[in-house]
N, C-alpha and C positions, 0 to 999 in steps of 0.2 A: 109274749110267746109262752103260754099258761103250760103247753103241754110239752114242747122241747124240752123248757125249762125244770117239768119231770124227769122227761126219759133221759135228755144228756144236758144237762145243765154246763158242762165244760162247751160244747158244742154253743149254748144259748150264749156263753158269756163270749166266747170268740165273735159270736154274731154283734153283740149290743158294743164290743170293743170297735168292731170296724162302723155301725153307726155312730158309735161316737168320734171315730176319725174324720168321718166326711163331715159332720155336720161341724170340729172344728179347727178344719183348713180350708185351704181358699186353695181349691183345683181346679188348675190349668193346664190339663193333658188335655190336650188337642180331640184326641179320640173316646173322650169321655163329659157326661152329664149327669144330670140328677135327673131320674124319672119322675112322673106321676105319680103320686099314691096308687090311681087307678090302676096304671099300669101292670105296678109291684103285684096288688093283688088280682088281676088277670092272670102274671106268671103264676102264682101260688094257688090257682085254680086247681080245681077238680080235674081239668082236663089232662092234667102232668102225668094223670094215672093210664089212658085213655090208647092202646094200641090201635092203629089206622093206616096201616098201609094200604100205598095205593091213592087215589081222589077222589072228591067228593060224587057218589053213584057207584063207584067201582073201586069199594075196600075190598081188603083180604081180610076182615073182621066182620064181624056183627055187632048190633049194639052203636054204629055209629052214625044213629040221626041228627043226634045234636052238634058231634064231627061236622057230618056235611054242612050242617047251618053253620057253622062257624068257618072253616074255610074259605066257602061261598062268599060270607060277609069279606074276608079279610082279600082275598083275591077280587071282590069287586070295587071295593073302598081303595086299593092300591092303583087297579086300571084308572080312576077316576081319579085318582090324586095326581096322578103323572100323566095322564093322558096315553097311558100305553095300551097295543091292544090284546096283551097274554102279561100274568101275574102268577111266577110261582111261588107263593110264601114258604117251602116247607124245606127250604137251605140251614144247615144249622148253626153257619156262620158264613163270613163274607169269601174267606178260602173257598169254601165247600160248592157257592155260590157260581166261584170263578170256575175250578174245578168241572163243574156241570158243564158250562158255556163250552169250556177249551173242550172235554170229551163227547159233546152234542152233534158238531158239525168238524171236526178235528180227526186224523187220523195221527195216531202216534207216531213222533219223527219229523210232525209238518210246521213250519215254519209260522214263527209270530213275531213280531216288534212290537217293545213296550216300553217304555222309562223304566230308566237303569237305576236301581234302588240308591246309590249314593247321591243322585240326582235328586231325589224323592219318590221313585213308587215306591213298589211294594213288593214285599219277601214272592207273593202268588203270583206277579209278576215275572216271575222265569228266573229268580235269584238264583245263585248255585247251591245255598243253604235249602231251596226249596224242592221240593218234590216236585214242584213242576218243572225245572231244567231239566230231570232226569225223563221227563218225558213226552217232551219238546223240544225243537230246534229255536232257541229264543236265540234274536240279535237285539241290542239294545240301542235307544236314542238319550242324549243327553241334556244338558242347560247349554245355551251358548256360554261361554264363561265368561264374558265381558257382563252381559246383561243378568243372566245368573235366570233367563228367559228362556222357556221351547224355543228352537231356532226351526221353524216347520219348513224354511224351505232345506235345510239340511237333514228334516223327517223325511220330505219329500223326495229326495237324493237317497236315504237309505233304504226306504222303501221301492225305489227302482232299482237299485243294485239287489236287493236281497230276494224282492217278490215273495213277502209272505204271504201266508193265507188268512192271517188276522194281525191286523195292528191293535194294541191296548193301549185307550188313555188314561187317565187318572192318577192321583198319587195320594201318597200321605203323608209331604212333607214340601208340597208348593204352593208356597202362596199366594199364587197369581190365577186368574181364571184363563180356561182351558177353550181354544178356540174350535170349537165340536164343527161347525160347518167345515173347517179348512180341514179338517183331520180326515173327515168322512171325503173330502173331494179327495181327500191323496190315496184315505181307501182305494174309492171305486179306482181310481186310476190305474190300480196294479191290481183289480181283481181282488180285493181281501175285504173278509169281513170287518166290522168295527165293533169291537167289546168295550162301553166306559165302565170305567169301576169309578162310583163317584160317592163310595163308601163314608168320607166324609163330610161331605155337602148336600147330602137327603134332604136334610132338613131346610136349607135354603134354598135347595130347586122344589121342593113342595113350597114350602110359601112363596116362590116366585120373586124375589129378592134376587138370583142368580141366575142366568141362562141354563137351562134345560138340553142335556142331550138326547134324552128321548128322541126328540123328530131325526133325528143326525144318525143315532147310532144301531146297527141289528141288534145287539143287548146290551142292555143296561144291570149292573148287578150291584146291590150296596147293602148296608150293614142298619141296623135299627137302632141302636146305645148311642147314636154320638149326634148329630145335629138336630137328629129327629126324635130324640128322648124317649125310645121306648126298652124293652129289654132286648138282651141280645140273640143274634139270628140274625139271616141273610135274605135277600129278595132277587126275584131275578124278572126282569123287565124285556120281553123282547115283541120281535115285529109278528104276526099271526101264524105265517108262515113253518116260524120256527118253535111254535109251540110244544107239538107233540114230541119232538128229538127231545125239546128242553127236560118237560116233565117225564120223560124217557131213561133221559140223564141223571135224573135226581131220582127215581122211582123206576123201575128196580135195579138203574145204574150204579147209584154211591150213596143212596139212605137207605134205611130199613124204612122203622114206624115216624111219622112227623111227629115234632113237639108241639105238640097243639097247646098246650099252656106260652108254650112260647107264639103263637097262632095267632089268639087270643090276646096278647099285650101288645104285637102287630096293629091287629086289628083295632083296637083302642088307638091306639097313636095316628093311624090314618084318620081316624075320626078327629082325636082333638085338632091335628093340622091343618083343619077346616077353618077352627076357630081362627076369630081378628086376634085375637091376643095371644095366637104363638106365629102369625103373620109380623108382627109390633116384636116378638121375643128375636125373630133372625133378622130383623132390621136393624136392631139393637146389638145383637150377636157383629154384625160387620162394623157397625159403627164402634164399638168395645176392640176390638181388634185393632181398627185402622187409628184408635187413640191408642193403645199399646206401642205399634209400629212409632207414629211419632213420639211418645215419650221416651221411648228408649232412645231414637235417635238423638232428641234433645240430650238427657247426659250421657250422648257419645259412644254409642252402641253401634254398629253394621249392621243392617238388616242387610239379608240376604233377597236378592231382587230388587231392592229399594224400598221395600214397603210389601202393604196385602190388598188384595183383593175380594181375600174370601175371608174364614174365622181363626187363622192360623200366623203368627208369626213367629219367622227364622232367624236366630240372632247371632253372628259370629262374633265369638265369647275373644279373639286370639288377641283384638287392639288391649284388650283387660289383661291380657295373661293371664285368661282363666281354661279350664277344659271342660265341655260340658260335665263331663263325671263329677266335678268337684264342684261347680255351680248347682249340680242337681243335690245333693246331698247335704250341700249349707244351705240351699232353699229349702228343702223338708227340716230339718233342723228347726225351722224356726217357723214349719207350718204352711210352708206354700207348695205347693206339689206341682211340676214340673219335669219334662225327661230331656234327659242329654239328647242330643241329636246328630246324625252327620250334616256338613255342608259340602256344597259341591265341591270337589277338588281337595276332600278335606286331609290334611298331611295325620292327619290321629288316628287310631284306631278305632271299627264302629263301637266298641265297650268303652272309649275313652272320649273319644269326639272331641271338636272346636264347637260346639253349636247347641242353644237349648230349643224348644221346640212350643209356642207359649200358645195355647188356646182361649178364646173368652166363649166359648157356648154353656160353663160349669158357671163362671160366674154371673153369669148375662140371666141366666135360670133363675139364680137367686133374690136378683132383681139388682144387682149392680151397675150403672149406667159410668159416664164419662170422670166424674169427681172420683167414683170410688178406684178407677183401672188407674189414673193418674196416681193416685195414692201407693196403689201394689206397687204399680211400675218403681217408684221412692223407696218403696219399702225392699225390694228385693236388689235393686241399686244400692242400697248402705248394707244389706248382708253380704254380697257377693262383694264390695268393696273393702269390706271389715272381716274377713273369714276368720282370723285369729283373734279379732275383738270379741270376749264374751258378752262385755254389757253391753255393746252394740246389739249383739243378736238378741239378747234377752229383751233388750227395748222393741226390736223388731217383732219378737215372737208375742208381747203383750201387745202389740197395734194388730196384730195378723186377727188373737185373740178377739178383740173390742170390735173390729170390723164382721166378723163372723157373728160374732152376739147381734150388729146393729141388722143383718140381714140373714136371719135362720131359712134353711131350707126347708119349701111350706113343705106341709103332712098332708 
């Protein structure tokens, strides 16, 4: 960084501090990955400069041909990846995304069902913290608590009592795959749309690894930084029909100019999830997960559901007497990165939480396979068991070390 490193050199070394965080810890937040090089430099394009409101043909600028060429790519490369038949790339994240969808076809004060965020969705989900309860009639569905599972025929139940006008699936903190046929029949059944947020799992319904709710749902809206390793930004996926509301919604409803540098590393990421060898990366991704889930089990962990079915596992910390807060912060301690989490029913506070939250799509990236997750799983087992042992953790924090050396994150 030849010319940062001029003008704010305080600025440079903050930046070279955080790549040297990532490249040596082992992260495992769920909703995060290491991009492409390619990517990076996509984002740091020329385009970051580039005002373009409006789509491609009909800006409120001049000057942008190359705009439309880029768009164009990134909105045909997304139809084709998922098989949709309308791609809006120009969300500025996966909120803003949703946002679009609920104000598209939504009148203020109308009715939505969605997973209730101590269940696992998500704050955009109609949480009370969110601006979307404030402007929405949200009623929520939960886990059965036995199975710790959607109970869809008591979705089904709450969606005949309430009659929303759109049901939301999706979460970010279930580990179990999401049955999109059943959800969309209990739609149609009461009249409501169907919005997935499958913000998570892009990256394995593109390589086909997980069932797709495309053909199931009127939108699909998700996020680019986590399974699908590009920069961040939102997408929104819908049926033909609801095209023009959508980019309506997002232009000149709730953006100005699109980030076309963000466009731009889209558009790269659709491409590379063509390739076999990010098809082989989320295969790898589930299988790294589903060996997490059992090794924890083995030294006597809870997994929350019983296990995963996607890249995510939920671990109720309470049999340990640990709280996630205080798991998360001896695992960064000594190098592993991790976030507390809620669990269903969870008696903690969400800042305090029973529950950590473990992802393998960061390490899976790096090229860690089954020997090495067995190993983390050991390793963050003897810190979270030893909290008050230093040379424990010190041991742990030079194996955290050595592993990170044996697998650097490519350039």
């Amino acid at each position: 960084m030849p010319y940062l490193m001029k003008d704010d050199p305080q600025v440079a070394r903050i930046i070279q501090d955080e790549e040297s965080r990532v490249e040596n810890t082992l992260n495992l937040i769920a909703a995060e990955n290491h991009a492409p090089r390619s990517v990076l430099e996509a984002q740091g394009s020329i385009f970051s400069l580039k005002a373009a409101e409006g789509f491609p043909g009909n800006r409120f600028h001049a000057g942008c041909r190359h705009a439309d060429a880029l768009e164009s790519l990134a909105v045909s490369r997304a139809k084709d990846l998922y098989g949709a038949d309308h791609a809006n790339v120009q969300p500025h994240s996966g909120v803003s995304a949703n946002l679009a969808v609920y104000f598209s076809v939504l009148d203020v004060g109308e009715r939505i069902l969605s997973m209730k965020l101590s269940h696992g969705g998500h704050l955009s989900h109609g949480d009370a913290a969110s601006m979307t309860s404030r402007c929405f009639n949200f009623q929520h569905y939960g886990l059965n608590l036995k199975t710790e599972q959607i109970d869809y025929d008591e979705l089904e139940n709450l969606a005949k009592a309430f009659e929303p006008r759109m049901i939301v699936a999706g979460a970010s903190s279930y580990p179990r795959l999401i049955d999109y046929e059943r959800v969309a029949e209990i739609a149609q059944s009461v009249s409501a749309l169907l919005l997935v947020d499958m913000a998570h799992i892009a990256g394995l319904v593109a390589a086909r690894v997980i069932p797709s709710p495309v053909p199931h749902a009127d939108f699909v809206t998700f996020t680019t930084y986590k399974t699908l390793r590009a920069g961040r930004g939102g997408i929104i996926l819908c049926k033909q029909k609801y095209a023009d509301r959508i980019n309506r919604s997002i232009f000149p409803g709730g953006q100005g100019t699109p980030s076309l540098n963000l466009i731009a590393a889209k558009a790269v990421c659709f491409h590379l999830a063509l390739a076999d060898d990010f098809v082989q990366l989320q295969k790898d991704t589930l299988i790294n997960a589903s060996c997490f889930a059992a090794e924890f089990e083995r030294l006597g962990y809870r997994m929350v559901s019983g296990g995963t079915e996607n890249h995510l596992v939920l671990i109720d910390l309470r049999s340990k007497g640990l709280t996630g807060a205080l798991a998360e912060e001896t695992l960064e301690s000594v190098g592993i990165i991790v976030n507390r989490n809620v669990i269903p029913a969870d008696p903690e506070r969400p800042e305090v939480s029973s529950g950590i939250r473990i992802g393998s799509p960061a390490i899976t990236t790096r090229g860690m396979l089954e020997p090495e997750v067995r190993q983390i799983a050991r390793m963050m087992d003897s810190a979270m068991s030893n909290i008050e042992n230093a040379q424990i953790l010190k041991q742990v924090a030079r194996e955290v070390q050595d592993l990170c050396k044996q697998f650097p994150i490519k350039k």
